[in-house]
N, C-alpha and C positions, 0 to 999 in steps of 0.2 A: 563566453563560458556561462552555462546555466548554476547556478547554485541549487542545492537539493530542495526539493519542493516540501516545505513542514506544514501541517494541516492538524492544527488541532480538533478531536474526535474525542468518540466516547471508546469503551473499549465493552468487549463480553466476555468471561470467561467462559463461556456454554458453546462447546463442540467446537471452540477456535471461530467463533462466526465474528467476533469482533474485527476491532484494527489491530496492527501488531506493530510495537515496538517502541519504543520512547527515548527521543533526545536529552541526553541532559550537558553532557558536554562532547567536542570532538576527539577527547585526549582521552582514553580509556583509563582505567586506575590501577591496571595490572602492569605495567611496563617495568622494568627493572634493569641495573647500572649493574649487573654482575651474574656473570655465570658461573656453569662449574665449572671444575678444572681445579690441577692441585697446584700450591704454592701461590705468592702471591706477585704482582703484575714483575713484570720484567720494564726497564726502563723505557719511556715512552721514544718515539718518535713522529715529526714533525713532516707532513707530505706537502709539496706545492697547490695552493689553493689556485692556481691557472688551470683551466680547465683543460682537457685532453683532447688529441683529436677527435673531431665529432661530435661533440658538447654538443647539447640543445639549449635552446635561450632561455636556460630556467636558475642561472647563478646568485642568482634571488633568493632562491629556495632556503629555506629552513625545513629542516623534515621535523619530522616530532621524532618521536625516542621508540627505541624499538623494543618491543617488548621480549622477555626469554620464555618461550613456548617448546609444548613438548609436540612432539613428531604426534601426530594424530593417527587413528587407525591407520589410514590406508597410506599414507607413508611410513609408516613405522613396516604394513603389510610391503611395500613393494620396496622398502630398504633392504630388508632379511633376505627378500629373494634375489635382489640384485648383489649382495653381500657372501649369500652361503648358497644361493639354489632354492628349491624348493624347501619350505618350512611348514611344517603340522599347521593345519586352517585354525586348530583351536589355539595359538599361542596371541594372535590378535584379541581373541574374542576375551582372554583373560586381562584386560588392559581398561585402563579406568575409562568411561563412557567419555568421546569427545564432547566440547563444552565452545559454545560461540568465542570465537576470538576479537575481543577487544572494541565489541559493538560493529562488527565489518561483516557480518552476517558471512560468514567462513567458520570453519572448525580448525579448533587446534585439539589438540591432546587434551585430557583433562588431569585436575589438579593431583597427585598422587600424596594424601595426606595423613592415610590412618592402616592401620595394622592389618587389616583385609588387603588393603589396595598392594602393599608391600610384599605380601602372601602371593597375591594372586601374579606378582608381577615375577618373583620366583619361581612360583609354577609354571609361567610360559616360559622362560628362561632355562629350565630344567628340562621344559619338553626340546627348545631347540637346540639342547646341548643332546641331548639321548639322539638325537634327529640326523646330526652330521656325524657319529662315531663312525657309519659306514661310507662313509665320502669324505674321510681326511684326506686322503690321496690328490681330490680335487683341488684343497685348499691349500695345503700345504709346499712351502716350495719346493722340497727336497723330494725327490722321487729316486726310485722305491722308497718307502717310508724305514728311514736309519732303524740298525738295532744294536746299537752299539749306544752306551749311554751317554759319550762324550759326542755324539754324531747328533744323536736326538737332543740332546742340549741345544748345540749351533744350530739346528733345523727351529728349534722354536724361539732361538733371540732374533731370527732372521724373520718368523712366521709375526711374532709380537709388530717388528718393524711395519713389515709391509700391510698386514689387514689390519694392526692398528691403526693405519693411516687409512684406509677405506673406512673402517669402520666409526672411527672419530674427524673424517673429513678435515683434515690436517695431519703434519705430523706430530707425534708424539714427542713428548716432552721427557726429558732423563725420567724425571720422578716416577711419570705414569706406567712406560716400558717397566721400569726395577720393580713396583710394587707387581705389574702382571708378571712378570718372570719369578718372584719371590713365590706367588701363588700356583705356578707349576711346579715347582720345587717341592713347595709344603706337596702340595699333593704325588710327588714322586717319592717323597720319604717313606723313611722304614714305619715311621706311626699312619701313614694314612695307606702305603702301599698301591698304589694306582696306577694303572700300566700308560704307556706313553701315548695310549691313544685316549683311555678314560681324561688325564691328564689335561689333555690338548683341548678335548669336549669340555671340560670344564673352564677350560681359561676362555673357551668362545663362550657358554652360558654368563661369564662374569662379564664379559664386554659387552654384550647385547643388551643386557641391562646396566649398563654406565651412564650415569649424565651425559655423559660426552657424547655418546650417544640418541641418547633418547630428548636430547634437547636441543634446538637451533642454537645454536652459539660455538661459532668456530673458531671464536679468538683463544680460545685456551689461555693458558698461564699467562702473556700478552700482553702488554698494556695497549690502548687503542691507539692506533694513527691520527695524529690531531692535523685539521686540513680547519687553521682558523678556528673559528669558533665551535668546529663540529667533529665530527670524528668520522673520518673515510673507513669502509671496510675494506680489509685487507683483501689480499688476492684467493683467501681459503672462504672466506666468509661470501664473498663473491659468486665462487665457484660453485656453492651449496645455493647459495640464492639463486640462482642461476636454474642447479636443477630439479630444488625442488618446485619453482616456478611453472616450467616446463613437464616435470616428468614424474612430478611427486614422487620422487625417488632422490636416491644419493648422484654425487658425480660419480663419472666414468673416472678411467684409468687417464684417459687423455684430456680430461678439463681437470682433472688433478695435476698432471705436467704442466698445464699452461699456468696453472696456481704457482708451482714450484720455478716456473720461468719468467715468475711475474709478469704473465700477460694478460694479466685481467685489469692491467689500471689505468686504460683509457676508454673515453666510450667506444672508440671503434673496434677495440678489441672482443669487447664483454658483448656487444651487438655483433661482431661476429661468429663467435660463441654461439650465441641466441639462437642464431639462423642455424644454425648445426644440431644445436637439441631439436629443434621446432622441426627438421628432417629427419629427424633421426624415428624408428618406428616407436621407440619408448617414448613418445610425445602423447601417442594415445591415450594414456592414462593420463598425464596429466591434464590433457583438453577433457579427456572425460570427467576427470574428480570437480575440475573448475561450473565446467554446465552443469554436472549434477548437483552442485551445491548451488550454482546462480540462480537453479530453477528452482530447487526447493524439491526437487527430487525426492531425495534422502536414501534410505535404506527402504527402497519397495519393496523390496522381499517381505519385509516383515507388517507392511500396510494389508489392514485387515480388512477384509468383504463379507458380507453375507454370504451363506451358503449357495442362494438362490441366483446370485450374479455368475452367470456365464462368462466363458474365455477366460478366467483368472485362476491363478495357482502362482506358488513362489517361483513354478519352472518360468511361467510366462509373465510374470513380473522379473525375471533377471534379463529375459528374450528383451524387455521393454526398456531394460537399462543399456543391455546391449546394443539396441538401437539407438540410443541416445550418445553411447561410445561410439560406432561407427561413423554414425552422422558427421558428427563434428571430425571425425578423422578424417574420413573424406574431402569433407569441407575446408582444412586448416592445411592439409597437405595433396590437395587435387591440383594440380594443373592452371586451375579457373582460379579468377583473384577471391579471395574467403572473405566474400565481404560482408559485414552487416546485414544487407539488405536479403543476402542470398541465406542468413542464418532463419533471420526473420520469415522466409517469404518460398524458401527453395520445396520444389513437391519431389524432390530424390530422396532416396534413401536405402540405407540397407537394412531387410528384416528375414528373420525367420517364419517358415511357417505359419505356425502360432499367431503373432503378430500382424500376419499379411492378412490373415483371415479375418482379423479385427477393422480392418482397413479396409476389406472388402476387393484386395488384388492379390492374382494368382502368383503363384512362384513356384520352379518346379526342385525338388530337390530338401534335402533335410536341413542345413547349413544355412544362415545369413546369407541373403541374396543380394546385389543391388534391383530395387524397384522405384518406377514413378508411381505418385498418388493421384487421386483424382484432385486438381487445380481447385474446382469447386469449393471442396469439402478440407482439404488440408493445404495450409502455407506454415512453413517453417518448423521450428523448436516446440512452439508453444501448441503448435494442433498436432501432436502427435503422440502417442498411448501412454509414453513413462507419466508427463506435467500432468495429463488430463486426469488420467488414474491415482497420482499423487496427491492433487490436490482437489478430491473428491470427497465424499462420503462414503460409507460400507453399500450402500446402495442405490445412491444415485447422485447426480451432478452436484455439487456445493459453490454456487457461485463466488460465494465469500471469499474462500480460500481462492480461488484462480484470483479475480479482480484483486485483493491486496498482493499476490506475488509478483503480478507483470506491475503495480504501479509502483511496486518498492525496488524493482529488479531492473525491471524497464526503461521506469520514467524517472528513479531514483525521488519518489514521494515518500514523506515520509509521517509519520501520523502519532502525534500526541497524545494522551489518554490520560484523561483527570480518573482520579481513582475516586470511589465510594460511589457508583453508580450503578445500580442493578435494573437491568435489564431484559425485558422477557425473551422467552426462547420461541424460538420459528416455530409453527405448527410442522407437526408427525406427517409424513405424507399420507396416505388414502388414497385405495385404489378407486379410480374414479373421479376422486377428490380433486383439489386446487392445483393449478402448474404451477413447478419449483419457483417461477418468477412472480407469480401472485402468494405466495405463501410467503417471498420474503419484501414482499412491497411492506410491510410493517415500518423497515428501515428507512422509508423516507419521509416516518414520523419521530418527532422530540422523544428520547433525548441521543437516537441514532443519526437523526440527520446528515448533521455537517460530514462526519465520515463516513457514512453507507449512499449519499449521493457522491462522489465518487467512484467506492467497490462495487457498487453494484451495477451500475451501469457495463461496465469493464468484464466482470463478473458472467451479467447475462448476457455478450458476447460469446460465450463460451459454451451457450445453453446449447446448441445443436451437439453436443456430445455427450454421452452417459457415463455414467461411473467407471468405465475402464477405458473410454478414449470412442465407444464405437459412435458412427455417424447417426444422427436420429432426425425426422424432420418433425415428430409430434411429440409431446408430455402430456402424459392422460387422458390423450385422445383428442387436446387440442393442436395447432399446430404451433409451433416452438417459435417465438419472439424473441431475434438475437437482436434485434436492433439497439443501436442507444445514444448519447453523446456524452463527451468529457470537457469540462472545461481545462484548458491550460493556460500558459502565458503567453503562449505563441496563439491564444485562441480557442474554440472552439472545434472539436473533432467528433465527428458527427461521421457513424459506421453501420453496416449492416448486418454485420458479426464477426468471428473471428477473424477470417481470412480478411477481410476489409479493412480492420482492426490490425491486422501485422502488417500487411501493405503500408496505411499511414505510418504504421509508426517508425519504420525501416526509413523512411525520411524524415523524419523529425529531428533538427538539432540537440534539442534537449534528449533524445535516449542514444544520441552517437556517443553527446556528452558523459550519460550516464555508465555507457559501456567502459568507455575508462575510466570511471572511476571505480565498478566495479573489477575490472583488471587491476587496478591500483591496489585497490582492499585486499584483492586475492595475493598481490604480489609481496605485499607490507606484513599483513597481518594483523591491519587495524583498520579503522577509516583516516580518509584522508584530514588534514589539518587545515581546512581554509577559513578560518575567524581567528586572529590573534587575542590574545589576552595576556595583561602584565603577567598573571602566574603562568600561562604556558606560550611565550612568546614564539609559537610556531606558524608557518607559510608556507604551502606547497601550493599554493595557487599556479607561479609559474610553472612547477612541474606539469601540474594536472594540463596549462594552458598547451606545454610544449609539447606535449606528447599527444593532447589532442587535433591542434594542430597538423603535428603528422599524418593522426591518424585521417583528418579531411582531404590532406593534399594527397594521400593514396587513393584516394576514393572508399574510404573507409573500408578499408583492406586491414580484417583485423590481425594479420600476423603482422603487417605495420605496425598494429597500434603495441601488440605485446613487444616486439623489440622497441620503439620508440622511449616505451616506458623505463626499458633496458638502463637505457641511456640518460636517464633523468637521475638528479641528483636525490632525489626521493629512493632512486633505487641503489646509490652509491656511498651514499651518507646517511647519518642518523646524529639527531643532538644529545650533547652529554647530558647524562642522568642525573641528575640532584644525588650530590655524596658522592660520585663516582671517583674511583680514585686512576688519574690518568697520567701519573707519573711515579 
């Protein structure tokens, strides 16, 4: 096992050209021993700490504590629609800006603190209650829709049951059902008058914005499973992790049965499971939300260009994410083993139009196509329009931003930054003027060095593409010097540019390593815990070993490595919270 590579550097606030991001410990400070949910714990009980069929040799393992995070955008977007259907696009956008989760370079939800945020989070709530009045019929069990008031009563103590359990990913607890059925009622009385469909819209707008809801945390009223010194998730809490892992979304109907038929509480179980979401077509989002964040993607849509840069607009910036979804769809659920190396290195893909023309290959037809690229010119993730575009400038290449996302993403390096140091800014390009690579050679003078002889090397690897991904062999009329080296621990890698550059590194230990542990991050919602310390006496090393492990003896087949992780106590356990009350 590699440990993450730390590099103390300088940092720049000017146009993100610095390094990004600072260790200070591996236990985030947001983690928390209590969720919502009304009343308090129900009497504990005690699971056999012997492991299940399937176990990986990770019983070692101490997890660290799991933090209570809220559904971030696009879970919270592909909850609603998996819940009710289609919901109004602006009921996400009213939602507090996602915020990094717990130093794991992932987004959670963001904090919901002040009187705006409460406001706005009603106002989405109100739009997707107005949203569903003409599709109760869908939701509700009883069809035709009763009109007798004693009918529409039992239609909605039965309606509270069952999508309160979809909706709160467990079942409901007495307390929770009575107070939603009290709030039907008030709203059916003679002071508020509200007909049985208004009614029904209303008790959906109060659910969707519930904790229970809009937050990870499935143990409800609960007290936790103590398995030793730690505390096993239950078969509901399971079930959610499961798919929001997989699908960034809620469970189905049928990973909610295997919850209620507690068959989520061995490894072979919950790895069987796994395999079922990982086939199922709603995987696609979640393999896309995961690359889109590993790369650093972000929200392209809203990545700004100059006027004067060609092939870009939000349409073909979504074309560019699209690509990025299909890719990996392709990849994760094709036929061919999804391995690493074909992530890194593969010249398939599927694009639009728009897209293709970027690329320089034809496609006939309006729709996403599949096409190969020219080998030459493109291998993998990282030479293709969303990364190169994402992490560019308004008008032309930024090496800076590429070189630190593949060695933080990649090689899992991670870069220091002593504060109070001011540093000058890259010279303006000029038409005519210095190539992107001599204007930022500055960096491998004091007080840039120790950190810009790394990114920039990596960085100018990437110099054969311009600001929206297109192929180039000259900058300013000279011709473009990708070449460069890195030093690592395994040595020195010494490339001729990108595609040379994703080639090595699709072999390299240290970024097979790295991919699970970014899998890890994604699946937790933290970083991993491999340094104990008397105050935070945590160990996931065996996990991280066992799952990587797996992930080599597949041949690093990454839908291997996302079940293996499955199966790790990292993903089945979490240690008790300081104060936690667990009896």
């Amino acid at each position: 096992m590699f440990r993450a590579l730390k590099v103390l550097c300088f940092y720049t606030p000017l146009a993100a050209l610095g390094c990004s991001g600072s260790i200070s410990s591996n236990v985030p400070s947001d983690f928390g021993g209590t969720g919502p949910g009304g009343g308090g714990p129900t009497p504990s009980s005690t699971v056999p700490s012997k492991p299940g069929p399937g176990a990986l040799s990770d019983a070692d393992t101490v997890p660290g504590l799991a933090p209570v995070r809220r559904l971030n955008k696009t879970e919270y977007a592909h909850t609603l629609r998996d819940l009710l259907g289609a919901v109004p696009p602006t009921a996400t956008v009213q939602l507090v800006e996602d915020a990094e989760s717990g130093n794991a370079g992932f987004l959670r939800g963001g904090v919901i603190t002040g009187g705006d945020d409460v406001r706005n989070m009603m106002t989405a709530s109100q739009q997707i209650a107005d949203s569903v009045v003409a599709k109760l019929g869908t939701l509700l069990p009883c069809a035709p829709l009763p009109s007798a008031a004693a009918d529409q009563d039992a239609c909605v103590v039965k309606f509270i049951a069952q999508f309160g359990k979809r909706a709160y990913r467990r079942p409901l607890t007495q307390h929770e059902a009575d107070l939603l059925h009290t709030l039907y009622t008030t709203q059916r009385s003679v002071e508020v008058g509200a007909t049985f469909e208004k009614a029904v819209s209303t008790l959906i707008g109060a659910i969707v914005q519930s904790p229970q809801l809009l937050y990870h945390w499935e143990l409800g009223s609960n007290a936790p499973l103590l398995d030793g010194k730690l505390v096993r998730f239950n078969s509901y809490e399971i079930a959610s992790r499961l798919s929001y892992m997989f699908w960034a979304s809620m469970p189905d109907d049928q990973l909610l049965a295997a919850a209620d038929a507690n068959m989520l509480s061995t490894p072979d179980q919950i790895a069987g499971a796994a395999r079922r979401l990982l086939a199922d077509p709603k995987a696609k989002d979640g393999l896309a939300d995961f690359h889109l964040q590993w790369t650093e993607i972000g929200s392209l849509t809203q990545t700004p260009k100059d006027d004067t840069v060609k092939n870009f607009s939000p349409a073909i910036a979504q074309a560019m994410m699209d690509e990025t979804r299909d890719f990996t769809a392709s990849l994760y659920q094709g036929k061919d083993p999804a391995t690493l190396e074909a992530l890194l290195t593969s010249t398939s893909t599927v694009v639009d139009p728009s897209v293709a023309a970027i690329y320089g290959v034809k496609v006939s037809g309006t729709g996403p196509q599949a096409a190969t690229l020219d080998g030459t010119q493109r291998s993998g993730i990282f030479t293709r329009a969303a990364f190169l575009t994402s992490r560019a400038d308004t008008s032309e290449s930024h090496p800076v931003k590429r070189g630190d996302t593949v060695l933080r993403r990649v090689l899992c390096t991670e870069f220091q930054m002593p504060a109070n140091v001011n540093i000058p800014p890259v010279a303006d390009p000029t038409p005519g003027g210095a190539t992107t690579r001599e204007r930022y050679a500055m960096h491998s003078m004091n007080p840039c060095a120790t950190c810009h002889q790394m990114l920039d090397p990596v960085g100018f690897a990437f110099e054969e593409y311009d600001t929206v991904g297109a192929f180039r062999t000259t900058d300013q009329g000279h011709p473009v010097d990708s070449t460069g080296k890195l030093s690592l621990p395994s040595g020195v890698l010494e490339f001729k540019n990108a595609v040379d550059l994703s080639a090595q590194l699709a072999k390299l230990p240290q970024v097979q390593d790295c991919m699970a542990r970014q899998w890890m991050r994604y699946m937790t919602g933290r970083r991993e815990v491999d340094e104990s310390t008397p105050a935070q006496p945590f160990n996931e090393k065996p996990s991280l070993a066992a799952a990587r492990d797996a992930f080599g003896k597949s041949n690093n087949d990454l839908r291997e490595l996302m079940v293996a992780l499955t199966r790790t106590r990292s993903f089945t356990h979490r240690s008790i919270a300081p104060g936690e009350v667990t009896k």
